[in-house]
C-alpha positions as a printed NumPy array, in Angstrom:
array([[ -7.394, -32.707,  76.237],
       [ -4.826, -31.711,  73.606],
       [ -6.225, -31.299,  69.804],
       [ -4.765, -32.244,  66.832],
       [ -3.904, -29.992,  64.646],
       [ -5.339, -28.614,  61.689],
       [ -4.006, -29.505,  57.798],
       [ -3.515, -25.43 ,  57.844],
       [ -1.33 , -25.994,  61.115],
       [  0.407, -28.626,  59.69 ],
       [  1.677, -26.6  ,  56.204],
       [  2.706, -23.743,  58.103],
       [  5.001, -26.028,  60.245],
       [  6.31 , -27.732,  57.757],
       [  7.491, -25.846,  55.03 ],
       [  9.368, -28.592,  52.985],
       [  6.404, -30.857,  53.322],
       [  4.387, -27.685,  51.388],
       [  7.318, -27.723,  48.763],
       [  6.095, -31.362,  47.503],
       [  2.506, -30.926,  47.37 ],
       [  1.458, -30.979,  43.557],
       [  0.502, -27.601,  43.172],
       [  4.137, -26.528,  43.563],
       [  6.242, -29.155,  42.058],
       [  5.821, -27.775,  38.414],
       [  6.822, -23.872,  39.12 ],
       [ 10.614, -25.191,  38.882],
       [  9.812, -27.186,  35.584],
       [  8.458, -23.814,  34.615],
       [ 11.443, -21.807,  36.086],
       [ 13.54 , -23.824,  34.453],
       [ 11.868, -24.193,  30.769],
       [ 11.223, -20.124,  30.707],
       [ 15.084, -19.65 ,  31.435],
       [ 15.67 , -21.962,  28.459],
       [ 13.52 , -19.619,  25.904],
       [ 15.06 , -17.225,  27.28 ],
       [ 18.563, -17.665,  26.591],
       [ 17.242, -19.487,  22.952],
       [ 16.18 , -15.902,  22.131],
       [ 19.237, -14.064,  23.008],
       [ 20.906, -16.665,  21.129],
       [ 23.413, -18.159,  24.085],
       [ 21.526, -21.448,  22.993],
       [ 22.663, -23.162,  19.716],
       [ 19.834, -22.136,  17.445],
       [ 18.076, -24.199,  15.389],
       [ 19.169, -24.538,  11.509],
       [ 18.579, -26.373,   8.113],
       [ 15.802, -28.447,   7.644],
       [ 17.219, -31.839,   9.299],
       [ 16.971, -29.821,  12.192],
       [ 13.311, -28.356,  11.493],
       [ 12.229, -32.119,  10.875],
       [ 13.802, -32.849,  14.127],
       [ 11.98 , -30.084,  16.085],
       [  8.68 , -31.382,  14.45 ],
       [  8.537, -27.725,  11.779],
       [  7.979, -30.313,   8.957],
       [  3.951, -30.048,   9.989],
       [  1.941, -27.028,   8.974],
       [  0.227, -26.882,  11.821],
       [  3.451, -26.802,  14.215],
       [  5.375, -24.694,  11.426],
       [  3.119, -22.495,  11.509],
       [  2.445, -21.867,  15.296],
       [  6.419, -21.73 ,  15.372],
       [  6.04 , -18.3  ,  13.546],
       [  3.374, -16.951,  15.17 ],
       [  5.418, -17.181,  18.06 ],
       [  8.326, -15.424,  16.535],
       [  6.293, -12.967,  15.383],
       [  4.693, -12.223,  18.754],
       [  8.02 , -11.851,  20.808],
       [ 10.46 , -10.593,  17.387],
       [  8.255,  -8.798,  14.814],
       [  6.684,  -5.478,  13.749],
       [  4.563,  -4.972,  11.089],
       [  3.853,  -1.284,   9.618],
       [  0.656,   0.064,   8.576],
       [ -0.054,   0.022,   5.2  ],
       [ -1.061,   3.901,   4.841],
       [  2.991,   4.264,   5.1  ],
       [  4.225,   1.85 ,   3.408],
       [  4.034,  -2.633,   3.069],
       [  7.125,  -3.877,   5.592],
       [  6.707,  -6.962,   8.277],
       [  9.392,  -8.044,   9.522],
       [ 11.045, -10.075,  12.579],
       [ 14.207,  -9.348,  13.975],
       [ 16.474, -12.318,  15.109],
       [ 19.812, -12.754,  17.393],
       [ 21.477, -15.15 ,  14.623],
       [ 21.822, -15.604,  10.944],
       [ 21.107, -19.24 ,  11.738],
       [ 17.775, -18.318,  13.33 ],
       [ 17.123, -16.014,  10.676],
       [ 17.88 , -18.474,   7.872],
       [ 15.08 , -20.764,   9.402],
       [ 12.678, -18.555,   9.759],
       [ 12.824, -17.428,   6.191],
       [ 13.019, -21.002,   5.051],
       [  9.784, -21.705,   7.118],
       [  8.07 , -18.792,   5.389],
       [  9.261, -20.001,   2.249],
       [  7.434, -23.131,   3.163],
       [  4.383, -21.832,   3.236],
       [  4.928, -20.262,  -0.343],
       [  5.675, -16.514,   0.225],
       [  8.524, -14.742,  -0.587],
       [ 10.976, -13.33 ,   2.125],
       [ 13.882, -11.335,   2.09 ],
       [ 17.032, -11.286,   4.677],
       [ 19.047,  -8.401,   6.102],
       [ 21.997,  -7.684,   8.793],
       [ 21.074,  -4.515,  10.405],
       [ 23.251,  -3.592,  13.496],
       [ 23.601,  -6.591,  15.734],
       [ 20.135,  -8.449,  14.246],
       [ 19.066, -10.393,  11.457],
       [ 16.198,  -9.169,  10.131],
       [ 13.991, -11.224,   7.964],
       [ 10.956,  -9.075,   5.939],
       [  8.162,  -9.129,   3.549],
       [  7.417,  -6.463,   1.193],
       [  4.886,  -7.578,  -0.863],
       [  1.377,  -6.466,   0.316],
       [ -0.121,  -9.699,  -0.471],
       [  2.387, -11.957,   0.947],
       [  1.764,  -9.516,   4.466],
       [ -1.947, -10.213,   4.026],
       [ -1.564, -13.967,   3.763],
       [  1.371, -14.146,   6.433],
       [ -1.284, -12.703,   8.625],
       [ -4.115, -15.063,   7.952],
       [ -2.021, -17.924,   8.093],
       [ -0.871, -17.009,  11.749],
       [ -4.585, -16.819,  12.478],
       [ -4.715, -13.324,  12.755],
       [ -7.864, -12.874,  11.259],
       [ -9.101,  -9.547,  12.67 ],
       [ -5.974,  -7.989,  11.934],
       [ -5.825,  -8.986,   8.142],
       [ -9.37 ,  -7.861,   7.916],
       [ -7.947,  -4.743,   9.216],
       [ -4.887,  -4.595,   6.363],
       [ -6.858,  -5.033,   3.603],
       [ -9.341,  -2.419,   4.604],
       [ -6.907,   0.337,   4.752],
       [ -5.104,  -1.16 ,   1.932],
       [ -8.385,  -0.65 ,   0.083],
       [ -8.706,   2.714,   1.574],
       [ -4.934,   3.798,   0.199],
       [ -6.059,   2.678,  -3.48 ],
       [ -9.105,   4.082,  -3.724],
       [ -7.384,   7.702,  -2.493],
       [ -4.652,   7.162,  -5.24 ],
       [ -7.028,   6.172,  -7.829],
       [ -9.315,   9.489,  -6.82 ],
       [ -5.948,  11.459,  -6.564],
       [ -4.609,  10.266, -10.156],
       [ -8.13 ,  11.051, -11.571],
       [ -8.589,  13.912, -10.021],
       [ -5.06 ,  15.248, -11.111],
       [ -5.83 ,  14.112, -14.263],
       [ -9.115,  15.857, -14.627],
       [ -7.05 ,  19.137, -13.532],
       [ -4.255,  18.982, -16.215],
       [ -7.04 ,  18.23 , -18.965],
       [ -8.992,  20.956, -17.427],
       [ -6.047,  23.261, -17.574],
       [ -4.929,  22.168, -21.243],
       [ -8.755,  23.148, -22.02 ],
       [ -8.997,  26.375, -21.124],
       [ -5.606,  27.34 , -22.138],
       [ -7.267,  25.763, -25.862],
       [ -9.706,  27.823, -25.55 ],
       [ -8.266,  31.186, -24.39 ],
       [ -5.472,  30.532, -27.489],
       [ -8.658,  30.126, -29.824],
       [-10.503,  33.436, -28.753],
       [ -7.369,  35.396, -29.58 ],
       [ -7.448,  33.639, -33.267],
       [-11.124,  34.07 , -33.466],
       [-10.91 ,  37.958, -32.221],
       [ -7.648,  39.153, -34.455],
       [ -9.973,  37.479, -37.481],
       [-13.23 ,  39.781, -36.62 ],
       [-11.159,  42.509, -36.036],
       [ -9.156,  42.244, -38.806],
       [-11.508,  40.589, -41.668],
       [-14.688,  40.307, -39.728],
       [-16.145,  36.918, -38.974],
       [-18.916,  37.24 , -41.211],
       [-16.062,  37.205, -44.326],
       [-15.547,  33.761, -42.924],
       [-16.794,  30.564, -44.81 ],
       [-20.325,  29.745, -42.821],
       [-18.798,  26.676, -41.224],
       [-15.56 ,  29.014, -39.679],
       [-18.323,  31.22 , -38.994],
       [-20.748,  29.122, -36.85 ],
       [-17.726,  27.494, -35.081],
       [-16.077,  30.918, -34.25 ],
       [-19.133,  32.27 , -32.698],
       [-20.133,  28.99 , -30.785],
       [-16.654,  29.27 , -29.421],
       [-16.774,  33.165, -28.71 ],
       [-20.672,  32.141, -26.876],
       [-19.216,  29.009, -25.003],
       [-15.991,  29.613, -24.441],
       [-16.061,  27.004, -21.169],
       [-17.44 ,  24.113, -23.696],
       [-14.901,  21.176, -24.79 ],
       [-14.702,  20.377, -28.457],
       [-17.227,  17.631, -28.178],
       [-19.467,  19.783, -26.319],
       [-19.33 ,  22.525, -28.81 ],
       [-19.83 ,  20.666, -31.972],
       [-23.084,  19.827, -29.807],
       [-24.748,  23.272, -29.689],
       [-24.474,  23.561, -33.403],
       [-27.609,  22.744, -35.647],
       [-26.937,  20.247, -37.076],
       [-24.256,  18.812, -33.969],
       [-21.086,  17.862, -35.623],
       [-18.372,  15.409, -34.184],
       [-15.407,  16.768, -32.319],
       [-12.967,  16.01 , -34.886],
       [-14.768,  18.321, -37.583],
       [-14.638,  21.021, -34.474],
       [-11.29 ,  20.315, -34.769],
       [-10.827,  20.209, -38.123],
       [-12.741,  24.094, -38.294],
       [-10.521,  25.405, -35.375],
       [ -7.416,  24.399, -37.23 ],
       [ -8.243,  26.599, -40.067],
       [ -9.026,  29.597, -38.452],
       [ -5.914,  29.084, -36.312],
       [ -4.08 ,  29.289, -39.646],
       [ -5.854,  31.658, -41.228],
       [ -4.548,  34.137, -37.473],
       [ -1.325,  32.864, -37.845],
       [ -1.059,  33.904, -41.434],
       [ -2.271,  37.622, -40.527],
       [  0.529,  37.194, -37.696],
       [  3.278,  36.568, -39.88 ],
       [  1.941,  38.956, -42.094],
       [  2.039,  42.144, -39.306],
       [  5.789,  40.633, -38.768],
       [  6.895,  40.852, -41.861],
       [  5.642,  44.229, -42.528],
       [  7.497,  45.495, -39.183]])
């Protein structure tokens, strides 16, 4: 006694009927609706411009506006890390395109800048903040978290760097002080002696010749009673002129 035959059967005999079922009727809509983003992003479609036409495609909304860029910036954009430098940016097929975009970004109060290069538009952000909040606003949480912590990283090198730079010239300018006021100190003991010196020349000249490492603050410190560093100051001027004056004095007798 024949059987009939199975729903399986039935499919694989009847190919068109398969065609219909539901599962299968959208892949065309699909087909058809991936072609058209498609050829929108190469720009063969008429792209969207002005704000009429943002209104029209429902931009006007935050929420849609902003999904709108997200998008962009998935298939079009680049961003570069911040140990190199601050640049996002999203490259477009048309100036029209382009002109949107940046308007959107506008829209959302950050500050945008437009450029041809070769055969794209290319609309950028520079500013390091505006990046940060671009990201957050496209949800990208993890990756602002991510910005800001080597942008925190970056400064916190400079600022060591400049300090440490710093401390290195004013380190340098130190012991090039002091070196110039050993000489002045030595050509007076050889030449006078240091105890022929005024007591307060005196006790500065040999703090210096004992310490000669010691800033000026530090050295009006080891004295008894201390003294500030602008009467060190004040005591190393004057022995510097009193070694200048025996200087000039060698000269002149040459």
């Amino acid at each position: 006694m024949p059987q009939n035959p199975t729903q399986a059967e039935q499919n694989r005999a009847s190919p068109k009927r398969q065609a219909l079922t539901p599962g299968t009727r959208a892949r065309p809509y699909l087909l058809r609706r991936l072609f058209y983003l498609r050829k929108k992003l190469s720009g063969t479609e008429p792209a969207l411009s002005g704000v009429e036409t943002a209104s029209k495609a429902g931009l006007d909304d935050p929420r849609n506006r902003r999904s709108y860029l997200r998008g962009i910036f998935l298939v079009r954009g680049s961003l570069i890390s911040p140990v190199r430098g601050h640049h996002l940016e999203i490259a477009l097929p048309t100036q029209e395109q382009a002109s949107l975009v940046r308007k959107l970004i506008a829209g959302e109060g950050l500050k945008s800048g437009m450029v041809k290069r070769r055969s794209a538009w290319v609309v950028y952000l520079k500013d390091a903040d505006d990046i940060s909040q671009f990201l957050a606003l496209l949800g990208a949480t993890r990756s602002v978290l991510r910005y800001e912590d080597i942008r925190v990283q970056k400064t916190v090198k400079s600022s060591v760097l400049r300090q440490m730079n710093m401390d290195k010239a004013n380190l340098s300018r130190s012991v090039e002080s002091s070196v110039k006021q050993i000489e002045d100190i030595l050509l007076l003991d050889e030449e006078i002696g240091l105890k022929r010196l005024p007591r307060a020349l005196r006790e500065i000249a040999e703090a210096r010749l004992n310490n000669p490492e010691l800033t000026m603050e530090e050295l009006g410190q080891t004295l008894n009673p201390p003294i500030s560093k602008s009467a060190v100051n004040h005591r190393i001027r004057r022995i510097a002129q009193k070694a200048e004056s025996l200087r000039n004095k060698y000269k002149r007798e040459q």
